[in-house]
ROTIMAR-933974 format. One record per residue (C-alpha): residue in three letters; y negated, z negated, x. Coordinates in steps of 0.001 Angstrom, whole numbers, padded with zeros to 6 digits, always signed. Layout:
BEGIN
ALAYZX...
END
This chain:
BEGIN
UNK-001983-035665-008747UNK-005013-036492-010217UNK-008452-034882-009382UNK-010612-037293-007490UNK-013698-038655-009528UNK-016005-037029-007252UNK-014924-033369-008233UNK-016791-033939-011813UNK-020059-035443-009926UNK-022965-033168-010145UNK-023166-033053-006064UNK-019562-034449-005391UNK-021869-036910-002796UNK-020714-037807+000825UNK-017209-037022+000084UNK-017868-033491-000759UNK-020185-033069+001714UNK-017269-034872+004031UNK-014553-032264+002991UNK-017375-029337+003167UNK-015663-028033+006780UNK-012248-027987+005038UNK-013547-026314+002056UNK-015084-023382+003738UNK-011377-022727+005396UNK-010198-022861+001740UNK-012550-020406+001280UNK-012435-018483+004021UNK-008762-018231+003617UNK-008912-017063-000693UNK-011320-014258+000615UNK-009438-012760+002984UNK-006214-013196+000991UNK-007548-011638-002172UNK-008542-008341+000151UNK-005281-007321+000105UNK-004500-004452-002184UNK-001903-004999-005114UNK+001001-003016-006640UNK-000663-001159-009520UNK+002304-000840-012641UNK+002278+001892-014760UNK+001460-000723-017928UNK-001544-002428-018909UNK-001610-005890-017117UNK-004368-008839-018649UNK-004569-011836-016270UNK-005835-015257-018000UNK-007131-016979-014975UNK-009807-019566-014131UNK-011746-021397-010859UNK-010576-024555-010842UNK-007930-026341-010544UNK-006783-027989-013809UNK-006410-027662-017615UNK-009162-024788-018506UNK-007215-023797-021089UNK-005388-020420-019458UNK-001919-020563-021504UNK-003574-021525-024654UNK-005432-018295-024366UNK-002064-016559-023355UNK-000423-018018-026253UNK-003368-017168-028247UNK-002777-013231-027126UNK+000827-013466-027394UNK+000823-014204-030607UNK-001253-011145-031472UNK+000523-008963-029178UNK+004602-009471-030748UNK+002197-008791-034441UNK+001146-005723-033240UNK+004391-004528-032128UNK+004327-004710-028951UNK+006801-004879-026029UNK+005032-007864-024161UNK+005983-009856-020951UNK+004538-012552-019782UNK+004836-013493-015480UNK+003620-017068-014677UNK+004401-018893-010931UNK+006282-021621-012924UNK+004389-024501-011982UNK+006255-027702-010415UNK+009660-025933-010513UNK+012497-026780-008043UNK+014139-023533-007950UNK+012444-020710-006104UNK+012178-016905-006562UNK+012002-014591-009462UNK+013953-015899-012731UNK+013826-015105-015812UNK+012980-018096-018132UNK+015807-019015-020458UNK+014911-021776-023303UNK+018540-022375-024233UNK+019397-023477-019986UNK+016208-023869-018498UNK+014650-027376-018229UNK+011044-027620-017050UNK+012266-028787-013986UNK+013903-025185-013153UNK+010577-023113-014486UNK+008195-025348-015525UNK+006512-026524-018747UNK+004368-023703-019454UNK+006774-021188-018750UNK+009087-022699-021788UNK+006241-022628-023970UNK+005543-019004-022980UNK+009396-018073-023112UNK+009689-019358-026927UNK+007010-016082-027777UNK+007909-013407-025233UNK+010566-013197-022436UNK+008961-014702-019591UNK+009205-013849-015595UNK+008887-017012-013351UNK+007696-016028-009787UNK+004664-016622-006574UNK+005472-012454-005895UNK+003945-011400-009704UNK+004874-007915-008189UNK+008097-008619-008025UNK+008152-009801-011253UNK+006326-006701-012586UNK+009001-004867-011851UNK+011510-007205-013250UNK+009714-006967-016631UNK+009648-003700-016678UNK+013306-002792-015768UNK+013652-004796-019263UNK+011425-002582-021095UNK+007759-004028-021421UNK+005348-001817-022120UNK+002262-004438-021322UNK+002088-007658-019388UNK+000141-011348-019763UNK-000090-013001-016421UNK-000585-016770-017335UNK-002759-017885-013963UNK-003049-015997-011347UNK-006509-014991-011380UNK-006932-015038-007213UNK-003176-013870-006648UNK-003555-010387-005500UNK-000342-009166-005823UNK-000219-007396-008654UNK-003094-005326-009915UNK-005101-006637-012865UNK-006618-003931-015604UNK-008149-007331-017474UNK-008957-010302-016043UNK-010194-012606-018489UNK-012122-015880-017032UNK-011326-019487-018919UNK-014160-022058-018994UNK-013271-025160-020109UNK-016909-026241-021624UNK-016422-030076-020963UNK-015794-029197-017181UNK-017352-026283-016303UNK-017573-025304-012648UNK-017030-029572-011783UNK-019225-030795-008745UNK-019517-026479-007884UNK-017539-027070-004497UNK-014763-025549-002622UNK-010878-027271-002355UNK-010744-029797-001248UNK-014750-030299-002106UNK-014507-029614-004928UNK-012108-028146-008118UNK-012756-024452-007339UNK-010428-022365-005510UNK-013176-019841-004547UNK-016771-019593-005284UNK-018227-019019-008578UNK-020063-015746-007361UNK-017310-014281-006429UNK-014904-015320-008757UNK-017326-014347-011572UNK-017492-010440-009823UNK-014030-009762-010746UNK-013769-010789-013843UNK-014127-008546-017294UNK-015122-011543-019843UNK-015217-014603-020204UNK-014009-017208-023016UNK-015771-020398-022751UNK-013387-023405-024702UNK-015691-025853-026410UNK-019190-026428-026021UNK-021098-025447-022782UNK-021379-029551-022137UNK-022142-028703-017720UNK-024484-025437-017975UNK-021923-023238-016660UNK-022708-020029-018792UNK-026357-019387-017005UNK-024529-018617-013750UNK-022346-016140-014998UNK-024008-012472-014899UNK-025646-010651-017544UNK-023323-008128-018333UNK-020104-010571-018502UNK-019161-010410-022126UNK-018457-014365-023204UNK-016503-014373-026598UNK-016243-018555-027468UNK-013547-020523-028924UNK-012513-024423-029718UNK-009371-026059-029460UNK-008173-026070-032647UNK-005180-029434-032775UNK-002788-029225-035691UNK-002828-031863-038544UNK-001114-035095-037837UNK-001772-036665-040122UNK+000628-036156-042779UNK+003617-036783-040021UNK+002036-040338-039357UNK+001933-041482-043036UNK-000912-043936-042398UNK+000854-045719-039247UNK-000861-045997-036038UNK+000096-043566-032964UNK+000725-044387-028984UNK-000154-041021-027593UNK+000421-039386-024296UNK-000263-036714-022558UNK+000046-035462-019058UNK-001912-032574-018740UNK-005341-031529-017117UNK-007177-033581-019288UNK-005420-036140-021644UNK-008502-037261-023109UNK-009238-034050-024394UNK-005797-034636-026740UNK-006234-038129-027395UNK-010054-037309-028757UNK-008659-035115-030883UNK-006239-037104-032537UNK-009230-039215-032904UNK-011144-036473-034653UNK-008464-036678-037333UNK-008959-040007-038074UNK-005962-041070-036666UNK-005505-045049-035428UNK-004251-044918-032066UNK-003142-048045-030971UNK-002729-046990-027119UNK-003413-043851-025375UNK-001220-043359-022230UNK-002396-040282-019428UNK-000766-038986-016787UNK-001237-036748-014216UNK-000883-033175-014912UNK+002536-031547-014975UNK+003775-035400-014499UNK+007677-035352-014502UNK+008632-038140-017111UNK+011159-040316-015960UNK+014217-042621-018104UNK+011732-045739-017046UNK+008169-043878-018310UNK+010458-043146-021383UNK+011138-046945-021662UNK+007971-048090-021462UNK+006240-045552-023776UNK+008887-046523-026176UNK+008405-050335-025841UNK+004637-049815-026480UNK+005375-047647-029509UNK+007520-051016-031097UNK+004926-053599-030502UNK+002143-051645-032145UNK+005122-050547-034853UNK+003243-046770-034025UNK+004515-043610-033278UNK+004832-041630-030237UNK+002646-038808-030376UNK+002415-035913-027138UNK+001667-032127-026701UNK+004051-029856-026143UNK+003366-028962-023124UNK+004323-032614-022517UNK+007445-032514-024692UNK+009122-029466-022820UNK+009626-031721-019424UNK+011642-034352-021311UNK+015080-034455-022254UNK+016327-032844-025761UNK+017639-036707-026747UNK+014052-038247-025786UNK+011983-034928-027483UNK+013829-035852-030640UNK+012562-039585-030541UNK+008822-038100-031242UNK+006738-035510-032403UNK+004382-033028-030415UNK+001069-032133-031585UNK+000439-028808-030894UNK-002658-027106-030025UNK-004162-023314-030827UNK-007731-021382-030068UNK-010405-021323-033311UNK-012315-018358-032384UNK-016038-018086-033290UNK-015769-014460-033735UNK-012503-013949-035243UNK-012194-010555-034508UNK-013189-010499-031048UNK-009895-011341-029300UNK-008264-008405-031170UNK-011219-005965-029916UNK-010209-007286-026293UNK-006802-006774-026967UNK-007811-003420-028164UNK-009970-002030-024984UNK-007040-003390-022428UNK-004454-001301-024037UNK-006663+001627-024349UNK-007222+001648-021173UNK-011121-000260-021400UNK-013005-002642-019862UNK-015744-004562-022057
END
């Protein structure tokens, strides 16, 4: 689905102050949930969670950390819920027979850097992980899951969005207030440009170490021909601005809604649209993991990575998790 228009309002108006009854259940209900004590493993777990529903930018972080985690060595494993899947229960992601449609997008992407564990029980996949061997764990989401106990929990921002209209689900995008939400967390790492004030209602104390999205060159695959790009993720325009930022000519820019399961008939379309403009078809990868292998070879992804302002802040997090710190 996409997020109603109202969500990114500064008050949400009368429909958020329609839904404000359901939202304090919502509430209501996250509290008392996240109360419950969690299974504490005997290796270092780092949660990259948010507030809101949506693209904040959680497994680009976890990529991000991945990455730095299999350079340093180590025996990393990465648990996610495996969002939109149709099979349920704990599986262990497998590139080569999974489709997106078994574990999800971003569990593929996260699979093709460290095995990943697919499951709504993260304990349970805890465990699985480390009957393989890890020695530390990434938990892509999962920020008010409760299950498992989390050493780190690092908070995404998206700096475009913020905290949205600041309401409750189905109010608003948050799934819990920003207070408490905010408690819990360790640091912070605000993605672009603090566009919606959300930094002066974090604490004090919260460390915020600040990154852009960082889209690789395509310009050399284009050759001077214009793109149709399209992108189903939490925002698309955020991709199709970037492309822009390259100076590339996009003749059509297509969104859908995030996590959208491309059929033979979007396929079609996309493809028709791509021959009258005599353009290319341009998408993320996140995008590119829920189609076919035949249809991912017909264009090319565009992926996207974290610039850091501080480049060696991310590797002094890394550092105080595994030693047992908190910033």
């Amino acid at each position: 689905m996409r997020a109603p228009r109202f969500w990114s309002r500064e008050d949400g108006g009368w429909p958020a102050r329609l839904l404000a009854p359901a939202a304090a259940l919502y509430a209501h209900a996250t509290a008392r949930r996240l109360r419950r004590p969690g299974w504490h493993a005997p290796i270092p777990v780092l949660c990259c969670g948010n507030l809101t529903v949506g693209g904040a930018g959680k497994t680009t972080l976890a990529l991000d950390l991945l990455t730095r985690l299999v350079a340093r060595g180590r025996r990393v494993h990465v648990l996610t819920r495996g969002y939109g899947r149709r099979r349920s229960g704990l599986l262990r992601v497998d590139p080569t027979r999974h489709t997106a449609a078994d574990v999800g997008d971003e569990a593929l992407l996260l699979a093709s850097l460290a095995p990943t564990h697919v499951s709504a029980d993260r304990a349970a996949g805890a465990r699985a992980a480390l009957a393989e061997g890890a020695d530390c764990l990434v938990m892509d989401d999962g920020f008010q899951n409760p299950g498992l106990y989390q050493d780190m929990k690092l908070l995404v921002i998206d700096g475009a969005d913020g905290f949205g209209n600041g309401h409750i689900i189905p109010a608003g995008p948050l799934r819990e207030p920003v207070a408490a939400g905010v408690a819990r967390a360790h640091a912070t790492i605000l993605i672009g440009d603090d566009l919606t004030g959300a930094l002066p209602r974090l604490p004090g104390r919260l460390p915020v170490l600040r990154a852009v999205l960082a889209m690789q060159d395509a310009v050399p695959l284009l050759a001077g021909r214009p793109a149709v790009a399209f992108a189903g993720i939490g925002r698309p325009g955020k991709f199709f601005d970037g492309l822009r930022a390259q100076g590339i000519r996009l003749a059509a820019c297509v969104p859908f809604a995030d996590h959208h399961p491309y059929t033979p008939g979007d396929f079609r379309r996309l493809r028709a649209l791509a021959a009258t403009h005599g353009a290319m078809l341009l998408t993320t990868p996140k995008d590119a993991a829920r189609l076919p292998p035949s249809l991912r070879a017909q264009i090319h992804t565009i992926g996207v990575g974290l610039e850091w302002t501080d480049p060696d802040a991310p590797e002094h997090l890394l550092d105080r998790w595994l030693n047992g710190e908190t910033p």
